[in-house]
C-alpha positions, -999 to 999 in steps of 0.1 A, spaced: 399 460 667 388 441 702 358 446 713 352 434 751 314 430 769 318 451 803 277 442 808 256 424 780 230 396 789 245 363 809 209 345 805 192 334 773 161 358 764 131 361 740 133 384 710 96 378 710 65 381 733 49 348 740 11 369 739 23 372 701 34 332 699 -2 324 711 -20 351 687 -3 336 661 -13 300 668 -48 302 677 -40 295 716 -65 315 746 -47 291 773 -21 294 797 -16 252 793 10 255 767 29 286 778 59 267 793 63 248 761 58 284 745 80 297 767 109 272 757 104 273 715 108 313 718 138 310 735 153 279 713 140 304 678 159 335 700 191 311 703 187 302 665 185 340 651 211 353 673 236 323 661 218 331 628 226 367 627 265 363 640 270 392 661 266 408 692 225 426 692 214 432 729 219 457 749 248 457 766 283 484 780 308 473 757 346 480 752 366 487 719 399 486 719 408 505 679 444 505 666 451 536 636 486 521 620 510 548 624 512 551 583 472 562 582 450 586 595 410 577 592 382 599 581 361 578 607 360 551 640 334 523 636 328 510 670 319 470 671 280 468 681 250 486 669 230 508 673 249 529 699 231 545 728 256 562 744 295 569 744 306 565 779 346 566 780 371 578 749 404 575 756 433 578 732 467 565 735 488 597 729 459 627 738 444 610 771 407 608 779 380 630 758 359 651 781 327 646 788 317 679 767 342 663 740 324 633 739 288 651 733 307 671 701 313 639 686 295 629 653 281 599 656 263 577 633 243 558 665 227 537 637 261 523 626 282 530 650 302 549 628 322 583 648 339 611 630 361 637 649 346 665 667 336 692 646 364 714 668 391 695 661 412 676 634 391 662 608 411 629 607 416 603 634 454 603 641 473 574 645 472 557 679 455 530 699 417 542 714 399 530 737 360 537 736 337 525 766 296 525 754 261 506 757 246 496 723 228 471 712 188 467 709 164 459 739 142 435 734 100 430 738 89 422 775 64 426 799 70 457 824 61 452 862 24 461 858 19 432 831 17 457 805 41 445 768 66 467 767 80 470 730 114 475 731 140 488 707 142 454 688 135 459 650 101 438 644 119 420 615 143 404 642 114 394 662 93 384 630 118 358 628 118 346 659 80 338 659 83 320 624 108 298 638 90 290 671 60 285 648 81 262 627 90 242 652 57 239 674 41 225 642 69 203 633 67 186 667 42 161 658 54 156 620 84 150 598 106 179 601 110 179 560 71 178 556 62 206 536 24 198 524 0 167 524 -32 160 510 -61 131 521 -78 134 491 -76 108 460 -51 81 471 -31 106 490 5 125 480 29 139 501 66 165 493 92 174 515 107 207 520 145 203 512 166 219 539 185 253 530 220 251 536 234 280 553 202 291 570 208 275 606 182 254 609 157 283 599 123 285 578 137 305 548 111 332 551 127 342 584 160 342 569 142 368 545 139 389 572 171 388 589 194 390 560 201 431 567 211 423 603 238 398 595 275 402 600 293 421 574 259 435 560 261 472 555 258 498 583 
């Protein structure tokens, strides 16, 4: 399977709101919000790498071959959550209708499409081609300043404000600093880094470990 971005996000975005960044760290300025600004979108970067797929939302493009030795109970369509099946066109039967389309099953949650209840209850073999949007939309602020929550699931942007919280109190301190104490003559211990975690705090790899590629749909 191919899948192809028709229209998903060119620029970098927040998975966060910066209002929550500031709850969470005690700030009632606007003097750090640039620096704010920049650690959300460097802990956005981090999850998405982190998370190894495609999330936001976006019109995408699958392009499915069925081997002509097997039919398949089911299609499962390359990003998720799906929103909306725009286009299905099939090699040998031409393009579904728009009423075909609506009799689909789909598992939006997974992406997951069995045959219309009319029809064959097998995908025949063939090449399809199914145009979509999926993908989730993240927290912003609408144009009367009001947060706008979005579609993003709060573990995904729990992570993201662990990791910009990481690394705003990192900047002043070793990196590998877990704890320190003034007391007595003083002791120090290091956090050891986690290998496969992408530069993350483990506890938002906790939260992100369902969202990963390959995790179950």
């Amino acid at each position: 399977m191919r899948t192809i971005s028709v229209s998903a996000p060119a620029q970098p975005v927040a998975l966060a709101l910066r209002d929550s960044l500031k709850v969470d760290l005690g700030i009632t300025d606007d003097s750090q919000d640039d620096r704010l600004d920049g650690l959300l979108l460097d802990a956005s970067s981090l999850v998405l790498d982190y998370i190894g797929r495609p999330i936001l939302n976006g019109v995408w493009r699958d392009v499915i071959e069925i081997r002509p030795d097997e039919q398949r109970l089911s299609i499962m369509l390359g990003i998720y959550p799906v929103t909306k099946i725009m286009a299905f066109v099939s090699h040998h039967g031409g393009a579904l209708t728009p009423d075909q389309i609506g009799d689909l099953d789909l598992m939006a949650g997974s992406g997951i499409v069995y045959p219309p209840a009319t029809g064959p209850a097998l995908w025949s073999p063939g090449r399809y081609v199914v145009t979509y949007q999926a993908g989730y939309t993240p927290p912003a602020r609408g144009g009367d300043g009001l947060p706008q929550e979005g579609t993003l699931p709060r573990g995904i942007s729990a992570a993201v404000l662990l990791a910009a919280k990481a690394a705003w109190h990192a900047a002043d301190r070793d990196p590998l600093l877990r704890s320190e104490s003034e007391q007595g003559t003083g002791s120090s211990s290091w956090a050891a880094t986690v290998a496969g975690s992408g530069g993350l705090p483990q506890a938002a790899v906790d939260r992100l470990a369902s969202y990963r590629a390959g995790g179950v749909r």
